[in-house]
C-alpha positions in Angstrom: 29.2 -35.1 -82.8 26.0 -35.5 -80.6 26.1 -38.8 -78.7 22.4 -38.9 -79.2 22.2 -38.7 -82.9 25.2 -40.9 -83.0 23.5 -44.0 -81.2 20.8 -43.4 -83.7 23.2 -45.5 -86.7 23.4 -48.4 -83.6 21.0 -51.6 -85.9 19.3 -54.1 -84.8 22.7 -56.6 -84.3 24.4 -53.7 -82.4 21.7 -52.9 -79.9 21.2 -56.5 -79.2 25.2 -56.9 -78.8 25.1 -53.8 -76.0 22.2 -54.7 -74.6 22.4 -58.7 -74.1 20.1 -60.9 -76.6 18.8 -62.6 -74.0 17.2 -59.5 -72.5 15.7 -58.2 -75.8 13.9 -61.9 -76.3 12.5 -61.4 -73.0 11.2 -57.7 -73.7 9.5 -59.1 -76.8 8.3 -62.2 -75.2 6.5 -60.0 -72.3 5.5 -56.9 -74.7 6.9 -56.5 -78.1 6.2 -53.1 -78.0 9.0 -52.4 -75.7 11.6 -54.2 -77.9 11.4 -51.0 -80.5 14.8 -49.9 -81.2 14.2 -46.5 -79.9 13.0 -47.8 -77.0 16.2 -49.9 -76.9 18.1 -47.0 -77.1 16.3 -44.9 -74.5 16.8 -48.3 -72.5 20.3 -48.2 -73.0 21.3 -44.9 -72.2 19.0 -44.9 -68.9 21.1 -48.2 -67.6 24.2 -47.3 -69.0 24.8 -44.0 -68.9 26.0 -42.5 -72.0 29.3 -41.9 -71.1 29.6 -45.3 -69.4 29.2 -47.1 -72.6 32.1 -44.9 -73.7 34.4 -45.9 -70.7 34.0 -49.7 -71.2 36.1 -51.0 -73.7 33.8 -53.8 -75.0 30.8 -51.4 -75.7 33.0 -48.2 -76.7 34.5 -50.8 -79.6 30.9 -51.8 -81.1 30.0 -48.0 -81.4 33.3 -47.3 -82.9 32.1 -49.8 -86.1 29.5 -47.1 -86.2 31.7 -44.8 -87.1 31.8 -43.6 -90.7 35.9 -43.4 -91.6 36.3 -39.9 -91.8 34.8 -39.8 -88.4 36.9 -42.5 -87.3 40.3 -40.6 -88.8 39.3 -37.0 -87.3 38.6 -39.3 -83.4 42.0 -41.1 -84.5 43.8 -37.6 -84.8 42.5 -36.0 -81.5 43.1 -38.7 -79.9 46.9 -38.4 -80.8 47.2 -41.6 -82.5 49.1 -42.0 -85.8 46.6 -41.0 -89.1 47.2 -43.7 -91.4 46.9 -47.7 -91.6 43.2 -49.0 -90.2 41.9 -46.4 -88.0 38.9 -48.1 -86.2 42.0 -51.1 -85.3 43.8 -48.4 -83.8 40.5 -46.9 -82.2 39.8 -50.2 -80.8 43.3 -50.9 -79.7 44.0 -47.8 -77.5 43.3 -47.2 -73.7 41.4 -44.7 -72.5 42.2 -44.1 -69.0 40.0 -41.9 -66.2 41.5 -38.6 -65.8 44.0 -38.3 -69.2 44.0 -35.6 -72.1 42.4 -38.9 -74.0 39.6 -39.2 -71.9 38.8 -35.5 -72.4 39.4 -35.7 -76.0 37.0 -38.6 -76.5 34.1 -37.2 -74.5 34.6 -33.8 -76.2 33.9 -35.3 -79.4 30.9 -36.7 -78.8 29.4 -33.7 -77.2 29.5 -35.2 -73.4 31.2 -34.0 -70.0 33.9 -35.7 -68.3 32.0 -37.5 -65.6 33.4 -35.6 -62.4 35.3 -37.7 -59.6 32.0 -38.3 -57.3 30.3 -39.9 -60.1 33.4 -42.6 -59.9 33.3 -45.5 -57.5 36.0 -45.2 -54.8 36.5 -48.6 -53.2 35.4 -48.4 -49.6 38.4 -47.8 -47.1 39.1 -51.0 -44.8 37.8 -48.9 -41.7 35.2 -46.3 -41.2 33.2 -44.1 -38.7 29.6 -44.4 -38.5 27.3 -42.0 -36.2 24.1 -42.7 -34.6 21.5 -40.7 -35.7 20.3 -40.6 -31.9 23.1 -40.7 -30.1 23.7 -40.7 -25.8 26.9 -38.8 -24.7 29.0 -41.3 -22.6 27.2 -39.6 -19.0 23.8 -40.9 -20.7 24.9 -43.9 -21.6 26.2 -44.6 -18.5 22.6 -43.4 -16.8 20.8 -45.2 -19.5 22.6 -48.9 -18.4 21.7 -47.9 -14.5 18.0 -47.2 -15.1 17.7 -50.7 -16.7 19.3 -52.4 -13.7 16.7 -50.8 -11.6 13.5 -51.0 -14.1 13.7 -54.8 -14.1 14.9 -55.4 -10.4 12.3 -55.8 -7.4 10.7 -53.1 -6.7 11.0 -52.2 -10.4 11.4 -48.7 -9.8 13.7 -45.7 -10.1 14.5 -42.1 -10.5 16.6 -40.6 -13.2 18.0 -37.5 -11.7 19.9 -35.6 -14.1 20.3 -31.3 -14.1 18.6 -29.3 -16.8 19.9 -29.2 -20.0 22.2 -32.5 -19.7 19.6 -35.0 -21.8 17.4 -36.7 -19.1 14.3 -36.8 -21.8 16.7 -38.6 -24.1 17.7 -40.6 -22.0 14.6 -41.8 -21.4 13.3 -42.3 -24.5 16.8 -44.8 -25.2 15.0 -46.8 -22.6 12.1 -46.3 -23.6 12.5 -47.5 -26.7 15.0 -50.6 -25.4 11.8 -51.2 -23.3 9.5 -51.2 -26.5 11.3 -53.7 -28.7 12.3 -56.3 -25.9 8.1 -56.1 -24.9 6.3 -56.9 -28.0 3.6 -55.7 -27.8 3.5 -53.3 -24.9 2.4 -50.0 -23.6 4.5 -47.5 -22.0 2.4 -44.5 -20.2 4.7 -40.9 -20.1 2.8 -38.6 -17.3 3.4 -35.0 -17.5 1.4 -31.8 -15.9 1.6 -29.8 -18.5 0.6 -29.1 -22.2 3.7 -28.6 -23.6 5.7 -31.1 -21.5 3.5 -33.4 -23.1 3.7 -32.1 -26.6 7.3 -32.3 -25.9 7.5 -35.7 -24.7 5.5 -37.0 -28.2 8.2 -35.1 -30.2 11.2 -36.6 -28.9 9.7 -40.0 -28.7 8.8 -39.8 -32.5 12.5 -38.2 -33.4 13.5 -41.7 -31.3 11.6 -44.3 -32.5 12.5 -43.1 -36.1 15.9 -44.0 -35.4 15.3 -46.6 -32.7 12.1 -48.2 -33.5 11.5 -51.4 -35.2 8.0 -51.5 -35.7 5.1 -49.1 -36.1 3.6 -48.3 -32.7 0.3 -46.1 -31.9 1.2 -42.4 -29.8 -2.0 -41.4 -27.8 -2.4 -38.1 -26.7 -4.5 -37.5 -23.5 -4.7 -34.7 -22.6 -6.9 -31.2 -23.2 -9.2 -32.0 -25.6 -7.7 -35.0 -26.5 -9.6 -38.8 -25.8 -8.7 -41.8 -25.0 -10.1 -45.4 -25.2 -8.0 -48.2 -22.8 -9.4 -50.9 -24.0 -8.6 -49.6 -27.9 -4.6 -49.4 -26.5 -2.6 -52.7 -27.6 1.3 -51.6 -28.5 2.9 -48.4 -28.1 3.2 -45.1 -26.2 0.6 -42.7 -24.0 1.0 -39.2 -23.1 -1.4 -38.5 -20.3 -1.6 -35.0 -18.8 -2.1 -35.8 -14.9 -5.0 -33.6 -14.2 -7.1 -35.1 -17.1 -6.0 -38.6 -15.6 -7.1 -37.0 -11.9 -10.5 -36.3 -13.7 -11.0 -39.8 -15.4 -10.2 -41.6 -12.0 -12.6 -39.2 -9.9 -15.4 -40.3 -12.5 -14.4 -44.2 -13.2 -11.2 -46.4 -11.5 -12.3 -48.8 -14.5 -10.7 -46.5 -16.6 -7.3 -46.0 -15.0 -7.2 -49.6 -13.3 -7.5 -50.8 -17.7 -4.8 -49.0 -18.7 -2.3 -50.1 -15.7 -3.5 -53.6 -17.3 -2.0 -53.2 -20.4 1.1 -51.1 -19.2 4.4 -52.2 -18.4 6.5 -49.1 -17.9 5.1 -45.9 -16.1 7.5 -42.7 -16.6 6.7 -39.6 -14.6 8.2 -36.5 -16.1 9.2 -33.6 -13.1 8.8 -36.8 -10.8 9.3 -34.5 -7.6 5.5 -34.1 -7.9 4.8 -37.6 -7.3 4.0 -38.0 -3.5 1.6 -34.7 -4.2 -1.6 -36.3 -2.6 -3.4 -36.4 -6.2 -0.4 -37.8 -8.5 0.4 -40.2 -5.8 -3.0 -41.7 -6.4 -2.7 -41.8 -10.1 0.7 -43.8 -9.6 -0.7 -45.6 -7.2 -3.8 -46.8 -9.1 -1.6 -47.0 -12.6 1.2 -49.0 -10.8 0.7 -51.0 -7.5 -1.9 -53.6 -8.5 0.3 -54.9 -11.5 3.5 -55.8 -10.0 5.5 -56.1 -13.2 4.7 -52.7 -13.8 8.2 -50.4 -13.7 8.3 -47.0 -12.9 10.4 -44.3 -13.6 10.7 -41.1 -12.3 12.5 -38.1 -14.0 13.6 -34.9 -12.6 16.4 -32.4 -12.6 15.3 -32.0 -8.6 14.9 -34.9 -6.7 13.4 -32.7 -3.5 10.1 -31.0 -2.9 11.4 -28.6 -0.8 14.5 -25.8 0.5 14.0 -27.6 4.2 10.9 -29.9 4.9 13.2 -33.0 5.0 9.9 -35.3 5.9 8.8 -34.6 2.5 11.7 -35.2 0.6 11.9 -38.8 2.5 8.6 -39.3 1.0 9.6 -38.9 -2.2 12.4 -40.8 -1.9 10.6 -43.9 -0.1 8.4 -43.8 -3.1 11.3 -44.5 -5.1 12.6 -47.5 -2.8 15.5 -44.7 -2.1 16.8 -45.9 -6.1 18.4 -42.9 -7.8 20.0 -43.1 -10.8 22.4 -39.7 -11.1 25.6 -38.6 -13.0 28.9 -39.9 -11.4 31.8 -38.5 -13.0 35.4 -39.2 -11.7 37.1 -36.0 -10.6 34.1 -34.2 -10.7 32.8 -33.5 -7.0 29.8 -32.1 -8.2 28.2 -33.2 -12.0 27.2 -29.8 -12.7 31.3 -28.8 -13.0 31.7 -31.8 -15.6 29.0 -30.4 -17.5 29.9 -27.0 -17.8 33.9 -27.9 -18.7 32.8 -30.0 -21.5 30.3 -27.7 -22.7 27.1 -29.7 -22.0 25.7 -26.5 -19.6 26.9 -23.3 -20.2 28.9 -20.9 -17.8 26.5 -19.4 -15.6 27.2 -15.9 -14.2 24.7 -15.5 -11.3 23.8 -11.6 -9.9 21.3 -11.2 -7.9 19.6 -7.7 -8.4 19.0 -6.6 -4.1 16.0 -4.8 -3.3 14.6 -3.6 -0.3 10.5 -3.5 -1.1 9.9 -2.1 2.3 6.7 -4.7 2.4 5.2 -4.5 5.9 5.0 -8.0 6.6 2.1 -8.7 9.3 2.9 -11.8 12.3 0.9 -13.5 9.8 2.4 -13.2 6.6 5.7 -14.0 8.3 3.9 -17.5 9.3 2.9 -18.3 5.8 6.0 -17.3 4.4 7.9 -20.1 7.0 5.1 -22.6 6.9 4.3 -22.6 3.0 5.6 -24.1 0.0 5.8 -20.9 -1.6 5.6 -17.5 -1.4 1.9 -16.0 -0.2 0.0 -14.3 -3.1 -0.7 -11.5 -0.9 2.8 -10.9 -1.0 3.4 -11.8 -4.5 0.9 -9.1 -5.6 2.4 -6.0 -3.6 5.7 -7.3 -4.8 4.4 -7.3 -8.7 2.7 -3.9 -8.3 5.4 -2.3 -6.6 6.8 0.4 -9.5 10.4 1.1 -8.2 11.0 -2.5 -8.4 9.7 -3.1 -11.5 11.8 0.0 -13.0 14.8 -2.0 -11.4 13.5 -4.5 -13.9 13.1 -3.0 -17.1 16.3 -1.1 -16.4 18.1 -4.7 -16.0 16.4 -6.5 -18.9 17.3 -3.1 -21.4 20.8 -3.9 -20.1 21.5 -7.8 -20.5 19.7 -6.6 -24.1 22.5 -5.0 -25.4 25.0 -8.7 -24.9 21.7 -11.0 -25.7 19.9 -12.1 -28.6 17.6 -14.3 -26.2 16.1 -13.2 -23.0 13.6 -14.3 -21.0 11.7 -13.0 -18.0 10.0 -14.4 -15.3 7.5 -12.6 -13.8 5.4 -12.5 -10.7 1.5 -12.6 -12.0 -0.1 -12.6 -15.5 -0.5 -9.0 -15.2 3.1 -8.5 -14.1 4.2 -10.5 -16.8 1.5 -8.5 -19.5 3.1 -5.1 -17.8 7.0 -5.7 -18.3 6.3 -6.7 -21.9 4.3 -3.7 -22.8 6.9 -1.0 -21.3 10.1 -2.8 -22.8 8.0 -3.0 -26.2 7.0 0.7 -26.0 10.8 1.4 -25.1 11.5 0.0 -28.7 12.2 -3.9 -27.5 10.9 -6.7 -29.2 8.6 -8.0 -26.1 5.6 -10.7 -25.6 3.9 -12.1 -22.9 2.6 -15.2 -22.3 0.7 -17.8 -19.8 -1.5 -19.8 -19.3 -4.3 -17.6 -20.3 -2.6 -16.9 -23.8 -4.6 -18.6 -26.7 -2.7 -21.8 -27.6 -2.3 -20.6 -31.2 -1.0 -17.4 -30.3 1.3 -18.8 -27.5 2.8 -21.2 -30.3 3.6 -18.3 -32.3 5.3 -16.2 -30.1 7.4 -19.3 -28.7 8.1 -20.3 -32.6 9.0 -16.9 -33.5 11.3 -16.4 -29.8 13.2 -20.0 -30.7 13.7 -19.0 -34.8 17.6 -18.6 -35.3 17.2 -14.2 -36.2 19.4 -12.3 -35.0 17.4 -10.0 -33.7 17.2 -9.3 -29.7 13.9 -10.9 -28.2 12.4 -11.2 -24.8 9.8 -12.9 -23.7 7.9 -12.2 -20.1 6.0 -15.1 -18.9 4.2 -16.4 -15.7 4.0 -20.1 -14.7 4.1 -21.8 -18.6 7.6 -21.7 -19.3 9.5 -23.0 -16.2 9.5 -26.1 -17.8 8.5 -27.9 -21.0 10.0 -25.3 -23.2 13.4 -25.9 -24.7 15.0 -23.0 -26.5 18.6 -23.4 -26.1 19.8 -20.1 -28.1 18.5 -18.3 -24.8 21.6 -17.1 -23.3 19.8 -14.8 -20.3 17.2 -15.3 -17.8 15.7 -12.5 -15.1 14.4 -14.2 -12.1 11.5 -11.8 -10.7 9.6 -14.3 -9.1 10.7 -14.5 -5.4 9.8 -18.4 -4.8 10.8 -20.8 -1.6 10.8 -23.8 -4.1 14.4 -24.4 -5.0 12.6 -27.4 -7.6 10.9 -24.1 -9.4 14.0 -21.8 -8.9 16.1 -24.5 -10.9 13.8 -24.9 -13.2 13.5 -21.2 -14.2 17.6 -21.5 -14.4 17.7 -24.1 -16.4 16.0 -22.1 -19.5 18.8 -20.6 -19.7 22.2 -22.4 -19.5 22.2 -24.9 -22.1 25.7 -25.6 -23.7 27.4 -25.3 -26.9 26.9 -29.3 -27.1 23.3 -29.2 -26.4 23.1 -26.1 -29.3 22.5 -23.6 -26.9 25.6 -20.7 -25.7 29.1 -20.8 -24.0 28.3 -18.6 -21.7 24.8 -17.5 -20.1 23.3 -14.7 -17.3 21.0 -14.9 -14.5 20.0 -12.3 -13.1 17.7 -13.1 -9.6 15.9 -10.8 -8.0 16.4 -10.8 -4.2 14.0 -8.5 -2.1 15.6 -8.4 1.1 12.8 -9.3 3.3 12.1 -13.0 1.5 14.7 -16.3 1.0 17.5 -16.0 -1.0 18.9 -18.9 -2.9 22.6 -20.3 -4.6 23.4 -21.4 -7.6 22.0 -24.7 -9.5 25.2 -26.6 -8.7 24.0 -26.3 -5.3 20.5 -27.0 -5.9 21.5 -30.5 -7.4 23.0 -31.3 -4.4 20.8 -30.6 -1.7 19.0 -33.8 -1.7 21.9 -35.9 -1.6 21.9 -36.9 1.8 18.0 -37.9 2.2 18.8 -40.3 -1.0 21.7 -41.9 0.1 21.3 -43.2 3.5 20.3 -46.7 2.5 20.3 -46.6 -1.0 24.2 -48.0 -0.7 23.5 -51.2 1.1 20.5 -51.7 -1.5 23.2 -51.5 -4.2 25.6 -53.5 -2.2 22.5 -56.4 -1.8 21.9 -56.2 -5.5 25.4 -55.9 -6.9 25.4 -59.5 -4.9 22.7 -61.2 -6.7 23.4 -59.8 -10.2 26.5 -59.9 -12.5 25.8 -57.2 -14.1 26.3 -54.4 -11.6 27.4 -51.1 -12.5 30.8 -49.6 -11.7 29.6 -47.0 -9.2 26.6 -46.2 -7.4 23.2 -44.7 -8.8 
């Protein structure tokens, strides 16, 4: 029998009984259009549930008086009760419990589906797990609570220095967005050098303050093409590229000078730029007139250089010597703690040795001690030099055959341009890009090198993906871009050793290419350490003075 049809017989009496007189005087009182009995029906079945007015016993016995008797003798029968005496007594009288052959029988007769066990409520247990949507592993926590100390401490300022690929950004954007709702309203200013840091940085605040947030705040982008009106900023967050902030300060301080007005946290992404003479200007400008302005640095390097100790001191000065890093017990060396619990994968390090035979002038030698980096004289016999570029290709075609995700840094644009073109004539799926690479087209080849395919990619670049770029499936990284920066040689690492907990591999490759003439360098455990001692010096009796005047000192030293 259709359930449908069935509820058809239900009159006037009935339909008021199931659905509650005083609600049908209301319907009619408001519209008495709505109090039609089909609509009362439709109403009843919508609220109800069809088979939840069977289940209830007070309801299931009003439609049984609908039933005409033969109907109620053949429900009587397969429902295993005795055929004779008053049937619709007996239909009235017998339980129906959830899961039995009477249950079944009941629903099957009118035509319905036993509801299925989800449908049922289960009473909640007496304990339960919930999960953050954005959570902190316990090392970012514990960074997290440190950076707060700091931020709201004379000088009110601090670095964050935390490797590649164990969640500084995220970090960050937890304080961020403590620093948001306990400053209402407020503006935080993120400063980054680069398009896609930028980008980047407005993503994972967004992903943040969805779970985090707890009102609606304005995002400016400044950067590119992108405008931006201080006096129009009230509450919220402000991405700034730092050249387009150089350019607005060269033209008016008015500019600059208003939006350090309305700021009250400053956040400096790669932060070992900021004693550079121009960003040191903008944070200067941004932060030192308004001296309840925080600052907060971020960087997986907290040096400038391999050696120039002078210049590390400045950055560290510029910091008040405050540095907030991972301390884990047992761990000499934070790096080890991330890789054995899977935050960083493995690295295997080989460098690829290569004697280019360059005929380095007096000169030349000079720059190469004196300079930051590498001279571009030498970088450009280096990149056009073919036996060293076979060496190369030959590597790359052989870490393809073990990697889904490769990617290559090269020397020049045109170096980069020429490794992709031979591997993709050799039947490799290769691109290229820099910063000369249409933005469009550059977002397409990144989108299509982070998709989850199986199929073996690699992607040659030149100076636009050292940092900013976050595609954790890459598993393998070829260094051919001799540099004296350890900051940039990390950084060019760190691409590539993201952990099964950050989504990215077990295990990852780098391959460095040392020509035998230039610097060699170690591995990015040793990188992270190589500031250590310019930071430390008097940063522990700065703790020591402030673990006196505040109860709420950490544990162990930032």
């Amino acid at each position: 029998m259709n359930f449908d049809g069935f509820l058809y017989r239900a009159d006037d009496q009935t339909l008021q009984a199931l659905i509650g007189s005083p609600t049908i005087r209301l319907l009619r009182l408001l519209d008495s259009g709505i109090a039609t009995p089909s609509r009362l029906r439709d109403l009843l079945i919508e609220l109800r549930t069809r088979e939840g007015l069977l289940l209830d016993r007070n309801s299931r016995n009003l439609l049984i008086d609908l039933l005409r008797p033969q109907e109620a003798k053949i429900l009587a029968t397969v429902l295993g009760l005795t055929t004779n005496g008053d049937y619709y007594q007996k239909l009235k009288e017998v339980t129906i419990s959830s899961g039995t052959k009477r249950e079944r029988a009941l629903f099957d007769f009118f035509e319905l589906s036993v509801p299925s066990k989800e449908e049922e409520q289960v009473e909640p247990p007496t304990t339960e797990l919930t999960s953050p949507a954005y959570p902190l592993f316990p090392h970012q926590r514990q960074a997290a609570r440190e950076i707060k100390e700091f931020l709201y401490q004379e000088p009110r300022r601090v670095l964050l220095h935390m490797p590649t690929g164990s969640g500084k950004t995220r970090t960050a954007m937890n304080v961020i967005a403590d620093h948001l709702r306990a400053f209402e309203p407020t503006v935080v200013v993120w400063l980054a050098y680069s398009e896609e840091l930028c980008e980047q940085a407005i993503n994972e605040f967004q992903k943040a303050w969805y779970h985090l947030g707890n009102r609606e705040v304005m995002i400016h982008r400044f950067w590119g093409s992108h405008e931006l009106d201080p006096e129009q900023v009230q509450d919220g967050l402000v991405v700034a590229g730092l050249s387009k902030l150089y350019s607005s300060l060269k033209k008016s301080l008015k500019f600059i000078s208003t939006l350090g007005s309305r700021s009250s946290l400053v956040v400096m992404d790669e932060a070992h730029q900021a004693v550079a003479q121009t960003y040191k200007l903008i944070l200067d400008v941004l932060v030192l007139p308004f001296p309840k302005t925080a600052l907060l640095g971020l960087t997986a390097t907290p040096g400038r250089t391999w050696s120039d100790i002078t210049a590390d001191e400045k950055l560290s000065d510029f910091f008040a010597r405050r540095k907030v890093s991972l301390r884990i017990p047992g761990y000499n060396n934070p790096v080890d703690y991330l890789v054995a619990e899977g935050y960083l994968a493995k690295a295997n390090y080989r460098s690829l040795l290569y004697e280019s035979g360059l005929s380095l002038s007096p000169a030349d030698l000079k720059l190469v001690e004196e300079e930051l980096d590498i001279p571009q004289k030498v970088l450009n016999q280096l990149a056009e030099d073919e036996q060293r570029n076979l060496r190369i290709i030959l590597e790359v075609e052989a870490l393809a055959k073990h990697h889904n995700r490769i990617l290559v840094f090269a020397i020049t644009v045109e170096h980069s341009r020429l490794l992709a073109y031979v591997l993709q004539a050799r039947g490799y799926n290769a691109s290229s890009i820099s910063a000369n690479t249409p933005s469009a087209e550059r977002e397409r080849l990144i989108r299509s090198f982070k998709n989850a395919d199986t199929e073996t990619k690699i992607l040659c670049n030149f100076g636009v993906l050292t940092t900013g770029f976050d595609a954790p499936q890459t598993s393998a990284a070829v260094i051919a871009r001799p540099t004296k920066s350890l900051v940039l040689y990390s950084q060019m690492v760190g691409r590539a050793i993201r952990g099964i907990r950050a989504g990215g591999n077990e295990t990852a490759e780098i391959v460095t290419v040392v020509d035998t003439q230039l610097p060699g360098f170690g591995t990015v455990a040793e990188a992270f350490t190589n500031w250590e001692d310019v930071w430390r010096h008097q940063h522990d009796s700065q703790r020591l003075q402030y673990c006196s005047s505040s109860s709420g000192c950490s544990s162990h030293a930032g």
